[in-house]
N, CA and C atoms as a LAMMPS dump frame, in Angstrom:
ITEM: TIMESTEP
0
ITEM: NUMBER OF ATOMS
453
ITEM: BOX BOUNDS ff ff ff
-5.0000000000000000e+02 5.0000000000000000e+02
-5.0000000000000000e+02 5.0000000000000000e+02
-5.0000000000000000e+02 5.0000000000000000e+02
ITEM: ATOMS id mol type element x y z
1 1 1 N -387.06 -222.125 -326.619
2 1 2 C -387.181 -222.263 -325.184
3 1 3 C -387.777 -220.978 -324.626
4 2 1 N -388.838 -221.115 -323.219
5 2 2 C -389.043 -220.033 -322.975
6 2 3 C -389.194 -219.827 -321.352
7 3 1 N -389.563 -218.812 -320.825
8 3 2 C -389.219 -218.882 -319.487
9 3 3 C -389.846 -217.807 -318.729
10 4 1 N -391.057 -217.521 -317.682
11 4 2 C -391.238 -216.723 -317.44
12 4 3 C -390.778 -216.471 -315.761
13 5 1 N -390.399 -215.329 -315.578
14 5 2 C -390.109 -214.735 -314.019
15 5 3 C -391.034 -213.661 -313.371
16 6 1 N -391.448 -213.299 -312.228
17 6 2 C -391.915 -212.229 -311.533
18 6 3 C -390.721 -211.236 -311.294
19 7 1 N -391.01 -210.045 -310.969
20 7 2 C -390.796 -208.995 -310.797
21 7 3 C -391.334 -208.548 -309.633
22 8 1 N -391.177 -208.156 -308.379
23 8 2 C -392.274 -207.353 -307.634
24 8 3 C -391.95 -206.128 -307.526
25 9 1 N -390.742 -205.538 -307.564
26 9 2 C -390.346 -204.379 -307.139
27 9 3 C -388.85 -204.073 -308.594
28 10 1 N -388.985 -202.877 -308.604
29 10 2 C -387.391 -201.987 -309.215
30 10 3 C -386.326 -203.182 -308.813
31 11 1 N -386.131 -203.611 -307.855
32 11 2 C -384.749 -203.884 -307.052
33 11 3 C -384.751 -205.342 -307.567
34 12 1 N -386.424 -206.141 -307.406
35 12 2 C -386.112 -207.37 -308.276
36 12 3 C -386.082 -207.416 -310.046
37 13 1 N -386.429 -206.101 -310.384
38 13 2 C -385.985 -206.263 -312.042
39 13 3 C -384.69 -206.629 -312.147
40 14 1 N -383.764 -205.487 -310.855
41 14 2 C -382.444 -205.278 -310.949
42 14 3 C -381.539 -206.414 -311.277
43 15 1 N -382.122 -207.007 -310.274
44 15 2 C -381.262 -208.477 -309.413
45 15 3 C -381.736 -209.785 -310.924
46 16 1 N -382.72 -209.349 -311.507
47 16 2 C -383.021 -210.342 -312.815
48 16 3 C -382.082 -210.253 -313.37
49 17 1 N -381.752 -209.079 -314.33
50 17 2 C -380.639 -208.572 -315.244
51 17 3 C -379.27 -208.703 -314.41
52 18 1 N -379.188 -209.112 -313.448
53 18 2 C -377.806 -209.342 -312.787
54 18 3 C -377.53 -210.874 -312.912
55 19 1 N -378.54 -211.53 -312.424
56 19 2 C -378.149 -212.75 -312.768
57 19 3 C -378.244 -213.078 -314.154
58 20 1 N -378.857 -212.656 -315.376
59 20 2 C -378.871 -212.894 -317.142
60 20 3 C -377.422 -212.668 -317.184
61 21 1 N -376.763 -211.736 -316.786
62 21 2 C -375.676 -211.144 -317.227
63 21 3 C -374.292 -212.309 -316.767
64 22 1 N -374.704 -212.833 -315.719
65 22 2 C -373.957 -213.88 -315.793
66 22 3 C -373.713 -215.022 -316.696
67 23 1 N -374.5 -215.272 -317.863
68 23 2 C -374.839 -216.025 -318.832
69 23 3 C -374.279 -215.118 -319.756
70 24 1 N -374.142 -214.012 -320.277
71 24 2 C -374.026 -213.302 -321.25
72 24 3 C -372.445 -214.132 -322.276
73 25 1 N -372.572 -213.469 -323.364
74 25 2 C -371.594 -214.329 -324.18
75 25 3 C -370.946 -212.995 -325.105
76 26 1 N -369.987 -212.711 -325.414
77 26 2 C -369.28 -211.817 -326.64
78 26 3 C -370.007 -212.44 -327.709
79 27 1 N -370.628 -211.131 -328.559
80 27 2 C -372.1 -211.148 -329.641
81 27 3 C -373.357 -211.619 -329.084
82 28 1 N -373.77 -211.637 -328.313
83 28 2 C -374.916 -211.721 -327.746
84 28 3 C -375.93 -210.581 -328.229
85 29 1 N -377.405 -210.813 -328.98
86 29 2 C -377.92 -210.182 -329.154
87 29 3 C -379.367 -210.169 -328.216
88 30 1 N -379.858 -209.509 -327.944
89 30 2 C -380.719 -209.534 -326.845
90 30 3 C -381.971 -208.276 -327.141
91 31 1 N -383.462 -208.743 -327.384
92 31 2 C -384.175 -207.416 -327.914
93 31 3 C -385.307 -207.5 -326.232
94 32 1 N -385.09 -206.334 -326.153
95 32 2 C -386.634 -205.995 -324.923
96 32 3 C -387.68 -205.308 -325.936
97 33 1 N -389.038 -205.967 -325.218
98 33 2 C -390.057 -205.345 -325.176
99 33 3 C -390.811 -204.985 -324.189
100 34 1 N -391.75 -204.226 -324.43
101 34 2 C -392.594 -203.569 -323.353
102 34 3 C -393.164 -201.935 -323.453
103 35 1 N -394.143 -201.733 -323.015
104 35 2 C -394.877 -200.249 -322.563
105 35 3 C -393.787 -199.485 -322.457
106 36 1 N -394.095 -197.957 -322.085
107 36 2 C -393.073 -196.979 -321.625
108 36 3 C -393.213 -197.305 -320.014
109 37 1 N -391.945 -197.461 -320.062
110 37 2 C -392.6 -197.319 -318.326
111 37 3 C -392.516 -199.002 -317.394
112 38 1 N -392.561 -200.284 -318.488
113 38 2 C -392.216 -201.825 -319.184
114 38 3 C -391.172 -201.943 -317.296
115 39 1 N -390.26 -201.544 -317.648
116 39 2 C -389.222 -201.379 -316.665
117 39 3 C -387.581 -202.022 -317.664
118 40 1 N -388.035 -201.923 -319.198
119 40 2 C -386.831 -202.294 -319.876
120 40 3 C -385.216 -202.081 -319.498
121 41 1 N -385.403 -200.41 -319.127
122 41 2 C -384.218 -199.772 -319.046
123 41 3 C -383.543 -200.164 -317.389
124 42 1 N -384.566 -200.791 -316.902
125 42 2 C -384.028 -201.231 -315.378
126 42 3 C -383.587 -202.691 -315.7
127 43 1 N -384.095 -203.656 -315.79
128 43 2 C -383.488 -204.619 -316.66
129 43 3 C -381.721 -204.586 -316.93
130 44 1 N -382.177 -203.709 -318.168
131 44 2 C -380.421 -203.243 -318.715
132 44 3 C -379.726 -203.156 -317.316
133 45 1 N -379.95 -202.193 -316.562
134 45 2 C -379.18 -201.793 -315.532
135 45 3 C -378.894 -202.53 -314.986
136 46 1 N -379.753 -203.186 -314.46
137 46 2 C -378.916 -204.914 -313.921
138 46 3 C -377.848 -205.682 -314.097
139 47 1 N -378.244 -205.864 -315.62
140 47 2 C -377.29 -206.489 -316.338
141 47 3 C -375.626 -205.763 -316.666
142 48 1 N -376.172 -204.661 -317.087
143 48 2 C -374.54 -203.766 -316.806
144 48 3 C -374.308 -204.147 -315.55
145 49 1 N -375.156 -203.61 -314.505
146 49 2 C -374.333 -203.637 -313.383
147 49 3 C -373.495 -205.16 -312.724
148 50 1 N -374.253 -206.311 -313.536
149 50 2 C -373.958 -207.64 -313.476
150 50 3 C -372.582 -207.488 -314.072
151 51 1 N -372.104 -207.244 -315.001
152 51 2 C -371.43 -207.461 -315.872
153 51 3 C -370.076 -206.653 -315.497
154 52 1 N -369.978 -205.94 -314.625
155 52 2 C -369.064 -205.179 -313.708
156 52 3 C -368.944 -203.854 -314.06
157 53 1 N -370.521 -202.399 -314.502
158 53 2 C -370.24 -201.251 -314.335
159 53 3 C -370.976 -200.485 -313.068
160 54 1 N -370.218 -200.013 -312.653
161 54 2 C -370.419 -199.2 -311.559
162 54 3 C -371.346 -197.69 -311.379
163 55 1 N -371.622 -197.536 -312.592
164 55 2 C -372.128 -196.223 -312.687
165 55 3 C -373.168 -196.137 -313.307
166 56 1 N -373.815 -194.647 -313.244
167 56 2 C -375.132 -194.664 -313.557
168 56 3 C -375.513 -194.939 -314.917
169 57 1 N -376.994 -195.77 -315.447
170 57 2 C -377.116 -196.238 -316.552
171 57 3 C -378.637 -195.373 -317.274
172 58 1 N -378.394 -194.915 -317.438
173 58 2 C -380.191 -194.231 -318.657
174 58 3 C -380.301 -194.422 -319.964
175 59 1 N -381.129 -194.858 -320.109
176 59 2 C -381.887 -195.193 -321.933
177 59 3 C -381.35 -194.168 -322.418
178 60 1 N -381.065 -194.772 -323.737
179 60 2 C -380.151 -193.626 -324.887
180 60 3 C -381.326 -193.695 -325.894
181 61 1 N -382.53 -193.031 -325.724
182 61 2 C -383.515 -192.775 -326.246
183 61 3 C -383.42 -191.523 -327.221
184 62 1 N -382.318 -190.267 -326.815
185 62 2 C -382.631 -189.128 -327.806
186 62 3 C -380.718 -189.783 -328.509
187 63 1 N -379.476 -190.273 -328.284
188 63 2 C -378.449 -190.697 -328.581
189 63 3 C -378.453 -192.258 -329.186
190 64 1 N -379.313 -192.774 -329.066
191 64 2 C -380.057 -194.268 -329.544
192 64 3 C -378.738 -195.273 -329.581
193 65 1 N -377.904 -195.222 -329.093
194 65 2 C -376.855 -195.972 -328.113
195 65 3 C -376.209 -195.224 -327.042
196 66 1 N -376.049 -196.117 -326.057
197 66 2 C -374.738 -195.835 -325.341
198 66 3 C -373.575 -197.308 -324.924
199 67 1 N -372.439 -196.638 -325.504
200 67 2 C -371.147 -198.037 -325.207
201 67 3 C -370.834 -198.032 -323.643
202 68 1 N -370.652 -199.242 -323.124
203 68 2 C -370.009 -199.448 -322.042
204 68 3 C -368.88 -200.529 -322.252
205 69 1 N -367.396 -199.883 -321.986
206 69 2 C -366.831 -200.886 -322.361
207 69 3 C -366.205 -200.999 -320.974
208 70 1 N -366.222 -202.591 -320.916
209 70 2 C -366.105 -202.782 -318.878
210 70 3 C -365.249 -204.167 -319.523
211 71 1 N -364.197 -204.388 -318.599
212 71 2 C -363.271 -205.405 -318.73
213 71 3 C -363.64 -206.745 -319.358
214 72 1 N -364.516 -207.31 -319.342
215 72 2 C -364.766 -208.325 -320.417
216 72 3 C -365.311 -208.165 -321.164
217 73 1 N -366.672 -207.18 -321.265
218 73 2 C -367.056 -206.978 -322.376
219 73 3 C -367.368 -205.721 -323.104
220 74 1 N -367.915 -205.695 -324.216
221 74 2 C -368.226 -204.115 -324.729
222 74 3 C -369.381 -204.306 -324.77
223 75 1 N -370.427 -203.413 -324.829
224 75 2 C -371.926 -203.704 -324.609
225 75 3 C -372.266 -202.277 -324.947
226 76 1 N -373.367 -202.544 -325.703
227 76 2 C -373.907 -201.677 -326.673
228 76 3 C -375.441 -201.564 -326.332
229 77 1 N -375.682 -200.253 -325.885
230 77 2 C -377.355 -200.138 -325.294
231 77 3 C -377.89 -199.053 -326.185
232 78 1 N -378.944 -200.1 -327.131
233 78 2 C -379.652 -199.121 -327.92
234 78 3 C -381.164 -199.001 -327.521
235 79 1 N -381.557 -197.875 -328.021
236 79 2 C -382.757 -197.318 -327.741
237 79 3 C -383.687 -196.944 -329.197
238 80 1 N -384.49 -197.861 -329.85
239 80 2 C -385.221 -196.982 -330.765
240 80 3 C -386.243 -196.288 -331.214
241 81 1 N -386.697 -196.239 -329.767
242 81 2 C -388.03 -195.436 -329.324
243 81 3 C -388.297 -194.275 -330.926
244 82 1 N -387.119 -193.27 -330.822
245 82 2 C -387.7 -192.11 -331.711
246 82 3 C -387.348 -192.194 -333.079
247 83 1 N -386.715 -193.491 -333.418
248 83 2 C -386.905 -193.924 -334.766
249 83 3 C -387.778 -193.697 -335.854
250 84 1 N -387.863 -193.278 -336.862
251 84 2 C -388.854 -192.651 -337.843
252 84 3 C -389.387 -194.133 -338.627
253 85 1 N -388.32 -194.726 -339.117
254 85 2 C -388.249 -195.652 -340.225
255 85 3 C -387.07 -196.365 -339.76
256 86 1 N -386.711 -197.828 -340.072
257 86 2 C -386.045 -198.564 -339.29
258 86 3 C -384.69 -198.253 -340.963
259 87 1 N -385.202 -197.635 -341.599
260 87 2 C -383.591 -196.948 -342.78
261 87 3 C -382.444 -196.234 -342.321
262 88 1 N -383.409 -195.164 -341.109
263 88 2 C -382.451 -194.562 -340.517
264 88 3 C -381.343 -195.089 -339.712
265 89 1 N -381.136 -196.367 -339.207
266 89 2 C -379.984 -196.914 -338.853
267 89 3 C -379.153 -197.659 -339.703
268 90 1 N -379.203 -197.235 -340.859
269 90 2 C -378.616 -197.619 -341.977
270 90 3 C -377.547 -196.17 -342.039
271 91 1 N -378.217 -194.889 -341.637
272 91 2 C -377.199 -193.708 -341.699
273 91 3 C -376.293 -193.384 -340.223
274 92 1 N -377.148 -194.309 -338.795
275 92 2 C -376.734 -194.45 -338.199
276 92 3 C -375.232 -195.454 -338.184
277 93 1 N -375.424 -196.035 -338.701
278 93 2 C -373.695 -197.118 -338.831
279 93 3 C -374.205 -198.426 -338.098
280 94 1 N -375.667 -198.87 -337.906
281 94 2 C -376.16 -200.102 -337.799
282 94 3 C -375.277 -201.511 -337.477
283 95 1 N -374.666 -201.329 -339.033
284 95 2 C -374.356 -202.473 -339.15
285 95 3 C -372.518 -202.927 -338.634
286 96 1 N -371.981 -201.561 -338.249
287 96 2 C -370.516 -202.054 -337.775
288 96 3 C -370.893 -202.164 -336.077
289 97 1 N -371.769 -201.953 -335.358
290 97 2 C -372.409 -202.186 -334.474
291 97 3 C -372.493 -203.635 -334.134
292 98 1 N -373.085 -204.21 -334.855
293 98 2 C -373.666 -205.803 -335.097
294 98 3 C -372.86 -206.579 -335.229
295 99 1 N -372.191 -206.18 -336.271
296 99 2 C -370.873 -207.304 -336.784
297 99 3 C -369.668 -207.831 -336.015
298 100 1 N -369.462 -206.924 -334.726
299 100 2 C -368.743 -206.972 -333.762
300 100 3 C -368.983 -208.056 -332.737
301 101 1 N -367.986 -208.036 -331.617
302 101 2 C -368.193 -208.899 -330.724
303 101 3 C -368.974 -208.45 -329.61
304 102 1 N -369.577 -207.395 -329.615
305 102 2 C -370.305 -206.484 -328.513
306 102 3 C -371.513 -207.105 -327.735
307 103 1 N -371.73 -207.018 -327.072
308 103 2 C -373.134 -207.4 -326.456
309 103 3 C -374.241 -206.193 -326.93
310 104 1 N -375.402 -206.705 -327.889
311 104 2 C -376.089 -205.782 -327.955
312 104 3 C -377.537 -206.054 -327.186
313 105 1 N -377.967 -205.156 -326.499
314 105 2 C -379.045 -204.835 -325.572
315 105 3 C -380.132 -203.899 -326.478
316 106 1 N -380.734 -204.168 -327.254
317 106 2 C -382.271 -203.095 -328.061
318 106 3 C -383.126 -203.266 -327.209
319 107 1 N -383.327 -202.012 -326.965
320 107 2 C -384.76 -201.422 -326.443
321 107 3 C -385.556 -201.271 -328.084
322 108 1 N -387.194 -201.761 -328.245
323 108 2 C -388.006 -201.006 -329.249
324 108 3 C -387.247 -201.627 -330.583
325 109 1 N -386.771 -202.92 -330.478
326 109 2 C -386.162 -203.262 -331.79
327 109 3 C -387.465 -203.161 -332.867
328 110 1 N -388.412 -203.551 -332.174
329 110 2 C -389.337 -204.034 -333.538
330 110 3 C -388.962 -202.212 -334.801
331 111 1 N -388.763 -201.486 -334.264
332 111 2 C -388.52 -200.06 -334.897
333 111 3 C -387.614 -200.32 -336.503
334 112 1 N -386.659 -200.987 -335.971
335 112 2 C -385.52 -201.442 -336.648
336 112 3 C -385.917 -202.763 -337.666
337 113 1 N -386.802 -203.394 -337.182
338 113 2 C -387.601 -204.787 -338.106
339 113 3 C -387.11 -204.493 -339.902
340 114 1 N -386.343 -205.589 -340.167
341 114 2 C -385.927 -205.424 -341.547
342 114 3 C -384.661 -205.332 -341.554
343 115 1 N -384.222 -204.624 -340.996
344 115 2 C -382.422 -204.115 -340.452
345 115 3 C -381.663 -205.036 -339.576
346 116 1 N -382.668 -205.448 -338.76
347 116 2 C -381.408 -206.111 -337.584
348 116 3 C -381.124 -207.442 -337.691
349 117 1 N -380.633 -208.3 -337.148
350 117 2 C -380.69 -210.068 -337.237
351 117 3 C -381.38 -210.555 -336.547
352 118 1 N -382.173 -211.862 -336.117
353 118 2 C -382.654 -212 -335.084
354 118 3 C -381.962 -212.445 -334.335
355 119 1 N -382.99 -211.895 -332.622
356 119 2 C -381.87 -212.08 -331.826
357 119 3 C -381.586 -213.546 -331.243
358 120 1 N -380.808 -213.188 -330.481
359 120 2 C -380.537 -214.612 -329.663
360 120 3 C -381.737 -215.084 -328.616
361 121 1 N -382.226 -213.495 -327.666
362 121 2 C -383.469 -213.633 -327.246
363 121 3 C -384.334 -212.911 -327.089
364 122 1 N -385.507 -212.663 -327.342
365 122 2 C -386.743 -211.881 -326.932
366 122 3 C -386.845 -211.586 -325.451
367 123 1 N -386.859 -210.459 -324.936
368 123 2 C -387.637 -210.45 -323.703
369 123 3 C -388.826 -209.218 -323.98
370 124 1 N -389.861 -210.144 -322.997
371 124 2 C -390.934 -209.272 -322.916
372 124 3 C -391.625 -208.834 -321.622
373 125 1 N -391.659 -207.983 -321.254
374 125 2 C -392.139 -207.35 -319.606
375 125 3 C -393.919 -206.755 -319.904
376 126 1 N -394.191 -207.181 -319.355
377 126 2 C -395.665 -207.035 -318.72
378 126 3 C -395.916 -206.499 -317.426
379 127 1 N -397.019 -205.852 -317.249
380 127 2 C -398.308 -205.55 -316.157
381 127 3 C -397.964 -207.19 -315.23
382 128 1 N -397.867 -207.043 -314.486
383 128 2 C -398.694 -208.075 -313.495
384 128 3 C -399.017 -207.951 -312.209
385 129 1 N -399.786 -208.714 -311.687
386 129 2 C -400.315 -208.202 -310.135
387 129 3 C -399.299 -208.361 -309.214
388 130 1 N -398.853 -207.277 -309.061
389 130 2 C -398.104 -206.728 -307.877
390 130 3 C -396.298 -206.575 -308.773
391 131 1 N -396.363 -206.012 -309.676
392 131 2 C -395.403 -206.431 -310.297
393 131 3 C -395.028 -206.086 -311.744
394 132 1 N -393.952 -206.916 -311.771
395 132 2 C -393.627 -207.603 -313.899
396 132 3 C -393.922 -208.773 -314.149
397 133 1 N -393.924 -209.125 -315.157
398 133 2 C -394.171 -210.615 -315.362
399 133 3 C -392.692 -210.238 -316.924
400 134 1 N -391.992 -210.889 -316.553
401 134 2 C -390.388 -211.136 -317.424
402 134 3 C -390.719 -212.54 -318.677
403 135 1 N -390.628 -212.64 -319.961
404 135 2 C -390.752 -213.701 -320.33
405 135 3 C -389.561 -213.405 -321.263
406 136 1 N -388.827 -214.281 -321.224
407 136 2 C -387.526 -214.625 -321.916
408 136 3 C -387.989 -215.891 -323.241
409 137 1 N -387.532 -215.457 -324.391
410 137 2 C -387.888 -216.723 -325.716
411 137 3 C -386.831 -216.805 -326.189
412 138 1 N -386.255 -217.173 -326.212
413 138 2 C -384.943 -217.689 -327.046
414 138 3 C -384.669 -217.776 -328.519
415 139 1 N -384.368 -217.576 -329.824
416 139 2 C -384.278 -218.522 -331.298
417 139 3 C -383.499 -218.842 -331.772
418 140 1 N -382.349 -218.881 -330.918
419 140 2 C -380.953 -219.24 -331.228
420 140 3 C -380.038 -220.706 -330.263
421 141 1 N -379.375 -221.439 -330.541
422 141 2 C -378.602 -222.57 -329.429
423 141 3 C -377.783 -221.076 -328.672
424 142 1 N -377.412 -220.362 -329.292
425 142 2 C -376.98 -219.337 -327.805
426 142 3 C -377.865 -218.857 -327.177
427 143 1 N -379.049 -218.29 -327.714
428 143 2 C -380.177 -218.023 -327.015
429 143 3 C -380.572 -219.164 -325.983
430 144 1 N -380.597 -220.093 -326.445
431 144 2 C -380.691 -221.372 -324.825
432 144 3 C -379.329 -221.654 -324.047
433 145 1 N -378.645 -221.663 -324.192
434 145 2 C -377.56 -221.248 -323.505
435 145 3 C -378.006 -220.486 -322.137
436 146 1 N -378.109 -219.121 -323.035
437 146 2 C -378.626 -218.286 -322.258
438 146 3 C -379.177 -218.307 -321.461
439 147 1 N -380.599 -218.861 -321.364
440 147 2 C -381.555 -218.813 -320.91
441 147 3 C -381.273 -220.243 -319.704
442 148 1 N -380.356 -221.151 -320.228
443 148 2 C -380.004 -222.486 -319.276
444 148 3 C -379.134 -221.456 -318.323
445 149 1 N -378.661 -220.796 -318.692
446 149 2 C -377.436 -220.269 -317.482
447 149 3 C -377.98 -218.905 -316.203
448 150 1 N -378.978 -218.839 -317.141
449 150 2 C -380.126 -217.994 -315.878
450 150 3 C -380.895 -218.814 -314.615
451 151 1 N -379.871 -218.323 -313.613
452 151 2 C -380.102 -219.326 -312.578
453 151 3 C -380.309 -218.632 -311.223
C-alpha cells in the first residue's frame, strides 16, 4: 500500500507525524528517507510529540539513538547518517534494540542494509513545489494498518 501527502511548511511536517503516531503499534518499525535537510528529523518530532513527549527532540546523528520512554510507549530514534559500514551496529547492540517491543524510527537505514529487518514502512520526503511531498509504502499487514489509521 502506498500513500502520498504534501507538506507546505515545518508545522505541517509536524502535524503529519502527529497524526502517524496515532496509528503507531508496540514493535513498529518505521525507516525515513530523504536529503539532509529531507525534513526527516521533523517528522520524528511530530510523532514523539504525537505520542505524548513534551520536550525537545534532535537527530541522534553523532549518539545514533536516542530512547524516549513516554507512558505507552518506548521509542527508539536512530540516526545512521555517520555509519561507516552497516557491521558497526553489530558492536553497537543492534539487535537487542529490534527484538524488543520499542517503536523504532531510522533515519538513513539504507546505512544499516543487511542488518536490519524490513520495515513495516518506508517513508520517503522529497523537494516539492512549495513544500514536501511525504510518500508512505508499507511491506508489512502492520505496515497497512498503519498507513489505514493515518487519518
Amino acid at each position: 500500500m502506498k500513500r502520498t501527502e504534501r507538506a507546505a511548511t515545518e508545522a505541517d511536517m509536524e502535524r503529519l507525524g502527529e497524526r502517524f503516531a496515532g496509528a503507531l503499534k508496540p514493535g513498529a518499525m518505521i525507516y525515513f528517507h530523504g536529503a539532509l535537510g529531507a525534513g526527516k528529523t521533523t517528522l520524528i518530532r511530530g510523532i514523539l510529540h504525537g505520542l505524548g513527549h513534551g520536550g525537545a527532540v534532535k537527530s541522534p546523528t553523532f549518539t545514533l539513538v536516542e530512547a524516549y520512554v513516554l507512558p505507552a510507549h518506548t521509542v527508539y530514534h536512530f540516526d545512521f547518517y555517520r555509519l561507516h559500514a552497516a557491521e558497526e551496529l553489530e558492536f553497537f547492540g543492534i539487535r537487542d534494540y529490534l527484538q524488543g517491543q520499542g517503536i523504532c524510527l531510522i533515519e538513513w537505514a539504507e546505512r544499516g542494509a543487511g542488518l536490519l529487518p524490513e520495515p513495516d514502512v518506508d517513508v520517503y520526503i522529497d523537494q516539492a513545489d512549495h513544500g514536501r511531498s511525504v510518500q508512505w509504502v508499507s511491506h508489512t499487514d502492520s505496515g497497512n494498518n498503519l498507513l489505514d489509521g493515518l487519518t
